[in-house]
C-alpha positions in Angstrom: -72.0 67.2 21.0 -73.8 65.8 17.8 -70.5 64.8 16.4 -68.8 63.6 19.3 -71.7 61.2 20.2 -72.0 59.9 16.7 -68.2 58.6 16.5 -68.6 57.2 19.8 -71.5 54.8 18.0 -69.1 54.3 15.4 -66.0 53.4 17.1 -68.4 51.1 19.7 -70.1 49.9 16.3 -66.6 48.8 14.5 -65.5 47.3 18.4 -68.2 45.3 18.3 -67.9 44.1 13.7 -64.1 43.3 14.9 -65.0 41.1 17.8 -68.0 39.5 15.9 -65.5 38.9 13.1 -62.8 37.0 16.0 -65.4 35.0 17.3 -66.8 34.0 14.1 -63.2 33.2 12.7 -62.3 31.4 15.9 -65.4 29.3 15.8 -64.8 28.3 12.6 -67.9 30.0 10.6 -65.7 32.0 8.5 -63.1 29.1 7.3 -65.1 28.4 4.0 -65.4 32.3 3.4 -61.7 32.9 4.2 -60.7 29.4 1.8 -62.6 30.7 -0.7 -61.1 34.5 -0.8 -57.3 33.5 -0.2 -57.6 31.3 -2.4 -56.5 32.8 -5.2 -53.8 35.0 -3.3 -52.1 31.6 -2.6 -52.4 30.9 -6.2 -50.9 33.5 -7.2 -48.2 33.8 -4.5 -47.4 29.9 -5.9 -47.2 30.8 -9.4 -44.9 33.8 -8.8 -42.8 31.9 -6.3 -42.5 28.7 -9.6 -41.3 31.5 -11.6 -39.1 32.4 -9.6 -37.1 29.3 -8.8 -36.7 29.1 -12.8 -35.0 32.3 -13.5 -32.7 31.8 -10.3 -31.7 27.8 -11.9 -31.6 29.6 -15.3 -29.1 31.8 -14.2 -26.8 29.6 -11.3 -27.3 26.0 -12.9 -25.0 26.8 -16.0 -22.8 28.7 -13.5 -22.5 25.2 -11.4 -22.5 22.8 -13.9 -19.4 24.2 -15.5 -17.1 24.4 -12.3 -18.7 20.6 -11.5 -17.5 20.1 -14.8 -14.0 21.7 -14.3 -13.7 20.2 -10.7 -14.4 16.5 -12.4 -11.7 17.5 -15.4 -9.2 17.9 -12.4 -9.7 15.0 -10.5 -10.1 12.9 -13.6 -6.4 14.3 -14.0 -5.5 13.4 -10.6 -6.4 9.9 -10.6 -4.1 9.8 -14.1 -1.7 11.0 -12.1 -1.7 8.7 -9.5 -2.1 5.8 -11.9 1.3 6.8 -13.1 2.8 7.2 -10.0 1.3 3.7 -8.6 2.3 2.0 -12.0 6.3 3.7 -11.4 6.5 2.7 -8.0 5.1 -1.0 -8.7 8.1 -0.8 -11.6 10.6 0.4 -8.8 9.5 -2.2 -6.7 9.9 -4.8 -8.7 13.5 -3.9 -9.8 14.2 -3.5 -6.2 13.1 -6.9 -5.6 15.6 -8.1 -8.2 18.6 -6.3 -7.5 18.1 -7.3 -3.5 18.1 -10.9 -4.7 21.2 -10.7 -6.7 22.5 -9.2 -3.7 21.7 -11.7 -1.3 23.0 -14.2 -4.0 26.4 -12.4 -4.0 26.6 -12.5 -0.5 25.6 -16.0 0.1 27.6 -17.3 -2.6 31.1 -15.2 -2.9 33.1 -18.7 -3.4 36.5 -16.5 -4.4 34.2 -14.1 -7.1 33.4 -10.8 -7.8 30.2 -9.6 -8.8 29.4 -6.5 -10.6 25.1 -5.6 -11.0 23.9 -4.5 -13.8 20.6 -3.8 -15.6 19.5 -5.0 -18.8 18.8 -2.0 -20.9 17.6 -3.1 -24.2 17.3 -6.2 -26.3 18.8 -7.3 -29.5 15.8 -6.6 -32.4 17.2 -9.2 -34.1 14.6 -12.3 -33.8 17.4 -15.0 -34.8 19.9 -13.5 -32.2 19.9 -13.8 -28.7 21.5 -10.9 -26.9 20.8 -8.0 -24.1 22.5 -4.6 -23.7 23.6 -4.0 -20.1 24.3 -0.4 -18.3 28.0 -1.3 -17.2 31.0 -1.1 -19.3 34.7 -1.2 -19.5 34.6 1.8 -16.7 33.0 -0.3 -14.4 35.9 -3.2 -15.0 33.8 -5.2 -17.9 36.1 -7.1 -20.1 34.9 -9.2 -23.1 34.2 -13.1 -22.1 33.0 -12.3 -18.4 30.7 -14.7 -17.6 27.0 -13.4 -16.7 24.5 -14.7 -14.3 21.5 -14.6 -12.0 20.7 -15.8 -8.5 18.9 -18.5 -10.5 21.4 -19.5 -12.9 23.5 -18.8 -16.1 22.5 -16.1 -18.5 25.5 -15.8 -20.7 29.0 -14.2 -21.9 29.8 -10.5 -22.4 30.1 -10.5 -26.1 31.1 -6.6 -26.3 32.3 -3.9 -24.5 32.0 0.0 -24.5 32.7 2.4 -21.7 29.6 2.4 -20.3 27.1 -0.4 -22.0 28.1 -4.0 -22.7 26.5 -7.0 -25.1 25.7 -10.0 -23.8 25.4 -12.8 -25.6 22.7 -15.4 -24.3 23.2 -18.9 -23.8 19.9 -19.4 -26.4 21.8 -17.8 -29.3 22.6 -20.2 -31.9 25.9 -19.7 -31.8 26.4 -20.4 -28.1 28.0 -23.2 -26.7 28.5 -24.3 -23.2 30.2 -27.7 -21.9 28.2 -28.9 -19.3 27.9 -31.4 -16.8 24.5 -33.2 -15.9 24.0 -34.5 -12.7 23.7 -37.0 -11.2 25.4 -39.6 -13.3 27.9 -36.4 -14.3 27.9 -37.2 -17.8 29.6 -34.4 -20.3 28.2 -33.2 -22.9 27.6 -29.7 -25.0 24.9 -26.8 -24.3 23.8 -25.2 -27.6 21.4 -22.6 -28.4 19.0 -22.3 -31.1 17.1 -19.4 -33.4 14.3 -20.8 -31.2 15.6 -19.5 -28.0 15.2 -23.5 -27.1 18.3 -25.4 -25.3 19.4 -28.6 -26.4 22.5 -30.6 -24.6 24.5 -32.8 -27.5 26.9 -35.2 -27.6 25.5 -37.2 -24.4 27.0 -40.4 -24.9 25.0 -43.3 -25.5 25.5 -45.3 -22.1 24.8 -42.0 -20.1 21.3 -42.9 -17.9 20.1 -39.5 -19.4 16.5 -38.9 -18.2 14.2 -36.1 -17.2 14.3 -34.2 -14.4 18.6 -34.3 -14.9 20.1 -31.3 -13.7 22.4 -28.8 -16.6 25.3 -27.6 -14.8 28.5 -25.9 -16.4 31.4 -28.1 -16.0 34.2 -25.5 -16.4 36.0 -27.8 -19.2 36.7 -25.2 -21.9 37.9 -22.6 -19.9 34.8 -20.2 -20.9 32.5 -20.7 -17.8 33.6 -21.3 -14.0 32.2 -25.1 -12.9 28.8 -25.7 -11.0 26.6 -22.6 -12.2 23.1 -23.7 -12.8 21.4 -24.0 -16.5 18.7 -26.0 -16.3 16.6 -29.4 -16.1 16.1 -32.3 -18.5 12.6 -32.2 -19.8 12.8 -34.8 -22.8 15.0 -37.3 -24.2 15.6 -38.2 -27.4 17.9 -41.4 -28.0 18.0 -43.9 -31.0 19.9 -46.9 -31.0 21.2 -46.2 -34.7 23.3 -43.1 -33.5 26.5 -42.2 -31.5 24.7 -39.9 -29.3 22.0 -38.9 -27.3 20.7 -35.4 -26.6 17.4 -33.9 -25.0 15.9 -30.4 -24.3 16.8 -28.1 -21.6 14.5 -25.9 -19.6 16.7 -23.0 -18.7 16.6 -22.0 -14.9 16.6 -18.4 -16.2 13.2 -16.7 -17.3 15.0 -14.8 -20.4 11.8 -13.0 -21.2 11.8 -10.6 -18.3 15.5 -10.1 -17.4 15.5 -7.0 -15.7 19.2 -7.1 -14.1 22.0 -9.1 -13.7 25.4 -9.7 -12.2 28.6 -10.3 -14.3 31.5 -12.2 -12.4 34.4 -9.7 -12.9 37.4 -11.9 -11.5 36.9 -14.9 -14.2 38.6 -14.8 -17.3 37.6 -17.1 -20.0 41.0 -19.7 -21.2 42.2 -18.9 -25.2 43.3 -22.3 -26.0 43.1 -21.3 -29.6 47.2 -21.2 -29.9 47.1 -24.8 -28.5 44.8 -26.5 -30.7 46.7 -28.4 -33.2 46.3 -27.1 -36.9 46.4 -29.2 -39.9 49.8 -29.9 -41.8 50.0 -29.3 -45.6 
């Protein structure tokens, strides 16, 4: 009975510690004494959770920063990628804008000829000579002397001929010469190239009005060039009273720099008045 009563004293003892303990806690007596011994729990429970975080980025971060690495190799390749494709179809475009022009020129403009496109592969190396290599040949009806043009104007002669590629000879080579017509007094006079790549018209006679702004027309005498395709404009003048002639520079109608394509006009061929030219008696 001894026993029995003394753990009821205890149990009603430890009742009675426990709810002392609650109502101190909840009245706020025991905040200092409960600061001061979880203190350094907390302390500890920060420092372990520090450590923590370090070994976990010690062994991801590498992990992550080489597939961030990898994923920016790849789209570093993809934007290359589509650089090259963007620069291609801007290329495309552009010869699609040219060859539609010389279409719409062919069409607006059959007067009787016969147009075959072609694109300008490849330029003479040469700097003294003015010619272009073209992707139509002999198979494609190309004959040597064909007249070759643009929707703007006159680019030249077809100078050569292979199955499949033809030279062009430009109207800026030194050795080409055109007979033109300027307008609008319609004087005659020559077209002649230069190592320069700059046109000059000669043999202008001397009562010709000849100023600038004068259109350069072919005028079909000769026989090498149909009449009325466009060369140019007068941009200077040069006349002395001392000479039998006047000439002046031509600005051709025709950016030569960045041919890209052209047409050749298949159903003209060029006059050989060679056997009628009188020759010299001994």
């Amino acid at each position: 009975m001894k026993t029995t009563g003394s753990g009821f004293w205890q149990t009603a003892t430890l009742l009675l510690v426990g709810v002392g303990i609650v109502l101190f806690a909840l009245s706020g007596f025991l905040t200092p004494l409960l600061g001061t011994v979880l203190s350094p729990l907390v302390n500890v429970q920060e420092w372990l959770a520090t450590r923590y975080m370090a070994v976990y980025e010690f062994v991801t971060v590498p992990r992550d920063v080489a597939t961030l690495r990898a994923r920016n190799q790849q789209l570093e390749q993809e934007v290359t990628s589509l650089q090259a494709q963007i620069i291609e179809l801007q290329q495309q475009l552009r010869e699609a804008q040219v060859l539609y022009a010389l279409l719409d020129f062919a069409r607006s403009n059959p007067q009787g000829g016969q147009y075959v496109a072609a694109a300008v592969i490849g330029k003479d190396p040469n700097p003294f000579l003015k010619y272009v290599f073209i992707d139509r040949g002999s198979d494609d009806g190309l004959r040597r002397g064909m007249p070759v043009i643009t929707n703007q104007g006159l680019v030249g002669q077809i100078d050569a001929v292979t199955a499949t590629a033809a030279r062009v000879r430009l109207i800026t080579d030194p050795s080409s010469i055109v007979n033109v017509r300027i307008e609008p007094h319609r004087s005659e006079a020559q077209l002649v190239g230069s190592v320069t790549g700059d046109l000059t018209v000669e043999m202008v006679s001397q009562d010709a009005p000849l100023q600038p702004g004068d259109l350069v027309l072919t005028s079909g005498l000769g026989g090498t060039y149909p009449a009325d395709l466009l060369i140019g404009q007068v941009i200077s003048v040069r006349k002395q009273s001392n000479e039998l002639f006047q000439s002046a520079s031509v600005q051709p109608v025709v950016d030569f720099s960045t041919l890209q394509a052209v047409l050749v006009i298949t159903n003209f061929r060029p006059v050989d008045f060679s056997p009628l030219i009188p020759t010299s008696v001994p």
